[in-house]
N, CA, C and O of each residue as an XYZ file, in Angstrom:
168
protein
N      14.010     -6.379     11.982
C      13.369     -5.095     12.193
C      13.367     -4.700     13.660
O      13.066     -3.543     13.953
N      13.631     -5.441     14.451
C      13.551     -5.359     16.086
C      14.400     -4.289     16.048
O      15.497     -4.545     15.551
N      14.221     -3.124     16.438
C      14.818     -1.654     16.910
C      15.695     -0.968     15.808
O      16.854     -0.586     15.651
N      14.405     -1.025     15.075
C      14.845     -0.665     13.638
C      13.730      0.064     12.852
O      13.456     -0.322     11.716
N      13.017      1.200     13.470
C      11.892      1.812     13.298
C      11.736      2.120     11.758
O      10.699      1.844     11.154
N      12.951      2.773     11.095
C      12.828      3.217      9.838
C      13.426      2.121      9.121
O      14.091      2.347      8.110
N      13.250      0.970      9.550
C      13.568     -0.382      8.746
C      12.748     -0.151      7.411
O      11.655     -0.687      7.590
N      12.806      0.433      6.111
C      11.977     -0.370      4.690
C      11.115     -1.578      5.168
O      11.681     -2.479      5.787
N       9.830     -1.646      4.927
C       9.381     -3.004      5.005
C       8.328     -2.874      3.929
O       7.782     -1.782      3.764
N       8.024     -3.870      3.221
C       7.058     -4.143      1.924
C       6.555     -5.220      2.252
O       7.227     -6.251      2.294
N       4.810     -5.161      2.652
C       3.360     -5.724      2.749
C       3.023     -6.376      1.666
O       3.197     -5.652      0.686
N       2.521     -7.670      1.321
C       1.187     -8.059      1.057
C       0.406     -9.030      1.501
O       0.690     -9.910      2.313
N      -0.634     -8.832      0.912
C      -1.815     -9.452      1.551
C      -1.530    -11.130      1.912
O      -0.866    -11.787      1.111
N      -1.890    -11.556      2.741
C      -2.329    -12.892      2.787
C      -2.886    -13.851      3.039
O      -3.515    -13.501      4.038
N      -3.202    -15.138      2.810
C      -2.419    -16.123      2.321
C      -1.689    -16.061      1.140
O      -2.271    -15.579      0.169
N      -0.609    -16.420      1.013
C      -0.088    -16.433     -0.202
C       0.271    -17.584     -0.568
O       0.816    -17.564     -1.672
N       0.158    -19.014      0.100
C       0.054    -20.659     -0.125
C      -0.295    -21.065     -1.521
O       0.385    -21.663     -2.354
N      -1.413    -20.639     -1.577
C      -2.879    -21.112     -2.174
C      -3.034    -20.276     -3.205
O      -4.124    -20.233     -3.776
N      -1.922    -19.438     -3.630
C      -1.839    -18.710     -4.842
C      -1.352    -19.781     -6.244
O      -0.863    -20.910     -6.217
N      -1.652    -19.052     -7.210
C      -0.626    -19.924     -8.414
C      -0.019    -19.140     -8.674
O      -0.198    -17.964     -8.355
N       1.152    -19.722     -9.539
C       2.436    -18.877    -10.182
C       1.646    -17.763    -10.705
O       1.937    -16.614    -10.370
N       0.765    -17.979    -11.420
C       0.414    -16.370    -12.334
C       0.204    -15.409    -11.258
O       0.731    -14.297    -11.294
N      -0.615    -15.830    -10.215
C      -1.084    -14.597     -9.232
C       0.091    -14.478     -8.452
O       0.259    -13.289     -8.181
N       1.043    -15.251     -7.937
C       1.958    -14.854     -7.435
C       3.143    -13.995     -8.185
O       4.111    -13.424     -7.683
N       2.755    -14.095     -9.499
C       3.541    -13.314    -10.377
C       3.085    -11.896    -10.444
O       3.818    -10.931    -10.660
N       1.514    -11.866    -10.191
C       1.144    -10.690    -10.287
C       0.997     -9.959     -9.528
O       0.880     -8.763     -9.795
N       0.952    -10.472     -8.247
C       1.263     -9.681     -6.900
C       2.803     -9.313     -6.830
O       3.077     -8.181     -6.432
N       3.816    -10.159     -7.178
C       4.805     -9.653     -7.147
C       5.309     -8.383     -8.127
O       6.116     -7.582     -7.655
N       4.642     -8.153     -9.989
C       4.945     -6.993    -10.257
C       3.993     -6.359     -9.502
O       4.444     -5.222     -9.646
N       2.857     -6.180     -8.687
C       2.171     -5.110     -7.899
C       3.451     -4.586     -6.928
O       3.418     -3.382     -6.676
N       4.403     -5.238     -6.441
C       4.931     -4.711     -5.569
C       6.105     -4.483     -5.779
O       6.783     -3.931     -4.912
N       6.744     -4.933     -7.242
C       8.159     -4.350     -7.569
C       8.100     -3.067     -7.763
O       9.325     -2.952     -7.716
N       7.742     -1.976     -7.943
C       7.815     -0.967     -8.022
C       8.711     -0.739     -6.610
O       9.884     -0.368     -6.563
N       7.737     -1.098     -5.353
C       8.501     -0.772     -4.191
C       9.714     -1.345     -3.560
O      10.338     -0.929     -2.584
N       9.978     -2.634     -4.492
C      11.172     -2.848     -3.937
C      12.265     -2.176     -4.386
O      13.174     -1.949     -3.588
N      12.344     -1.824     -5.494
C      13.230     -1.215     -6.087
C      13.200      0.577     -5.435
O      14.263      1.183     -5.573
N      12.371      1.119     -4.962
C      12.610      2.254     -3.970
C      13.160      2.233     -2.677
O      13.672      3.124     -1.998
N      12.915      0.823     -2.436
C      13.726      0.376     -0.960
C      15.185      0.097     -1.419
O      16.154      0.432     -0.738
N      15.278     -0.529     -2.600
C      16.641     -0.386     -2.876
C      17.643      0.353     -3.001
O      18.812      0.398     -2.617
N      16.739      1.088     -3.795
C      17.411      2.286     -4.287
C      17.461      3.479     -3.447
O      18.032      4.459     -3.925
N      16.963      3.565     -2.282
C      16.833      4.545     -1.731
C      16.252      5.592     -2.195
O      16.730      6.689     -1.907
N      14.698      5.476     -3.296
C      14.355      6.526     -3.741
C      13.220      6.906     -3.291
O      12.735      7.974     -3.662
């Protein structure tokens, strides 16, 4: 991202260590929506 202002970047919260698979599963569909707009350019 270093000099890359309109770099896409997708946040979440953390720690994310100390998660289990389910919550890490569920944070991850929380945030597929946005990866797939970064992908897609939509």
């Amino acid at each position: 991202m270093w000099g890359a202002e309109t770099y896409p970047t997708i946040f979440t919260n953390h720690p994310i260590e100390n998660l289990t698979r389910a919550q890490l599963r569920e944070r991850m569909e929380g945030l597929a929506s946005e990866v797939v707009s970064v992908l897609t350019g939509a």
